[in-house]
Z-matrix of the N, CA and C atoms (Angstrom, degrees):
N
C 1 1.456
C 2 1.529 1 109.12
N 3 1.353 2 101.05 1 140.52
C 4 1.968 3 100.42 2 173.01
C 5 1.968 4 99.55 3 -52.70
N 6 1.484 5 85.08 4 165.27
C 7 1.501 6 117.89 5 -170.29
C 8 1.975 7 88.03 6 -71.35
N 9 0.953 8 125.36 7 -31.76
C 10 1.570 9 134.74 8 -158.06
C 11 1.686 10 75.19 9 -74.16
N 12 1.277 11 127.42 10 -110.94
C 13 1.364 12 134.38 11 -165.97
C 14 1.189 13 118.87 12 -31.13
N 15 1.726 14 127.37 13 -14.39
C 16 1.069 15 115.90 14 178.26
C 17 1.640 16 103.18 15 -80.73
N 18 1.091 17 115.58 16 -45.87
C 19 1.566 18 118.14 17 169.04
C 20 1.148 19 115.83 18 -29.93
N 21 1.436 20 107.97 19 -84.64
C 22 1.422 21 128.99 20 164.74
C 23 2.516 22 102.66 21 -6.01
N 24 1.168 23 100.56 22 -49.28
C 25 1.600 24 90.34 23 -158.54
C 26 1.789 25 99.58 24 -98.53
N 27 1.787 26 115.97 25 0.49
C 28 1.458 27 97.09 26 160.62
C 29 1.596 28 134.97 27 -78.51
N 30 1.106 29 134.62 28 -166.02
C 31 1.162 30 150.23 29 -176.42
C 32 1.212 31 95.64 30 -66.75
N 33 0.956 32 143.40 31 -25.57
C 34 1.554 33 135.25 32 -171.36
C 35 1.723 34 106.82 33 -76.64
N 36 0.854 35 114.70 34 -51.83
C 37 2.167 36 123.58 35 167.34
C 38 1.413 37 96.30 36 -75.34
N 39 1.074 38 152.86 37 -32.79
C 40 1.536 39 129.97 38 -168.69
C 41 1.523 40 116.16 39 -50.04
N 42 0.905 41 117.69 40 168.57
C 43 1.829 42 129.42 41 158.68
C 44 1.199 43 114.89 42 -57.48
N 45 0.973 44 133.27 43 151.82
C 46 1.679 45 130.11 44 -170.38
C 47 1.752 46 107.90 45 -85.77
N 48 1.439 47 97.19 46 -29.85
C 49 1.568 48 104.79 47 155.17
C 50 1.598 49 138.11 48 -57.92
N 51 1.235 50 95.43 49 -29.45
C 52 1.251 51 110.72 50 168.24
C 53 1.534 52 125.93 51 -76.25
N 54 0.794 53 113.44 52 -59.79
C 55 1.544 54 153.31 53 164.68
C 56 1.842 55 97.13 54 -26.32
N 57 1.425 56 102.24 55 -52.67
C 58 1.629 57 104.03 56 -168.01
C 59 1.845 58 95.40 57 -100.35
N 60 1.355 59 125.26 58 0.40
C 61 1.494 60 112.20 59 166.98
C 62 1.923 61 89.80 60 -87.68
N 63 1.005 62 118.25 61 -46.64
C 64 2.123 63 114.36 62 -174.87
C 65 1.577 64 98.50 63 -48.54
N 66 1.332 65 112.92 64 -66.37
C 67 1.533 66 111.91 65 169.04
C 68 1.849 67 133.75 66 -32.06
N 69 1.095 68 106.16 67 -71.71
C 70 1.418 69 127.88 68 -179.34
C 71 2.039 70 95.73 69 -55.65
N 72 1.415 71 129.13 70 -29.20
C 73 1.063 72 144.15 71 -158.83
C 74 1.740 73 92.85 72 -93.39
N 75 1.134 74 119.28 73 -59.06
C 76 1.034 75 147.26 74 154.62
C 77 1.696 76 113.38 75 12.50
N 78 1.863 77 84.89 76 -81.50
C 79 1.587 78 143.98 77 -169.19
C 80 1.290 79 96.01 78 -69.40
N 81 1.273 80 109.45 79 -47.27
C 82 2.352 81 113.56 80 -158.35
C 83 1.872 82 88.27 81 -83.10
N 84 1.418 83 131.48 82 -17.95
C 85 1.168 84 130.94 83 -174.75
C 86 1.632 85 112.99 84 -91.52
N 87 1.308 86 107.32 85 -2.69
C 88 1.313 87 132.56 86 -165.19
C 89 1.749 88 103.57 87 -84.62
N 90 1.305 89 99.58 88 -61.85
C 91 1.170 90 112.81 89 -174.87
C 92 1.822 91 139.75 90 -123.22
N 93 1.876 92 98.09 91 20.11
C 94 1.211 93 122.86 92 165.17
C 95 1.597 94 99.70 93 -63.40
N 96 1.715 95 87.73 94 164.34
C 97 1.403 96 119.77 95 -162.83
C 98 1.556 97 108.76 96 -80.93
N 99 1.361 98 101.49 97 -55.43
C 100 1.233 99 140.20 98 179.26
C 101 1.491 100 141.11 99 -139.95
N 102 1.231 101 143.34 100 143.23
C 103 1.634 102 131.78 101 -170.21
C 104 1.265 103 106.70 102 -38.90
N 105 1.575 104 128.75 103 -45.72
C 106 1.514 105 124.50 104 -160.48
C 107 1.450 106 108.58 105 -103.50
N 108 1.823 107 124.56 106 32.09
C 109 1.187 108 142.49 107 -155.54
C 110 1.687 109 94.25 108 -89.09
N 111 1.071 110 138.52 109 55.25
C 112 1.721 111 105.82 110 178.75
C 113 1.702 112 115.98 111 -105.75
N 114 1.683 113 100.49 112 23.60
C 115 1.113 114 110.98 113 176.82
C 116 1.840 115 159.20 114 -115.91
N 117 1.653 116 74.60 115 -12.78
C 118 1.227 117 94.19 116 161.58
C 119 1.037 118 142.09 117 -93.32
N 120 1.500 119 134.04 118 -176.63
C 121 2.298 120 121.68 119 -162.02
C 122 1.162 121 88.74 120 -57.65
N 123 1.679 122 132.60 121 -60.56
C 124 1.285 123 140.13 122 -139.44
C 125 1.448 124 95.95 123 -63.60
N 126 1.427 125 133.64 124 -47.07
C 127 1.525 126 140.00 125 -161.60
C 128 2.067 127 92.17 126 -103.05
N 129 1.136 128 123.87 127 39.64
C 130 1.195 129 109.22 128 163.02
C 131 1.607 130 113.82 129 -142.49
């Protein structure tokens, strides 16, 4: 794909809503237990 559309689909054009679910997702991947972790304090 041109360099134009690749821009176009980072974090920089997203919704600001969006932007902070990639983040926060980010963060919970940061400090899970395990791959299938989405449940504990640390991953919530």
């Amino acid at each position: 794909a041109p360099d134009v559309v690749k821009k176009l689909f980072t974090l920089e054009y997203m919704p600001l809503k969006e932007t902070a679910v990639v983040n926060y997702e980010k963060a919970r991947d940061l400090v899970k237990r395990h791959d299938f972790d989405y449940r504990s304090a640390e991953s919530n």
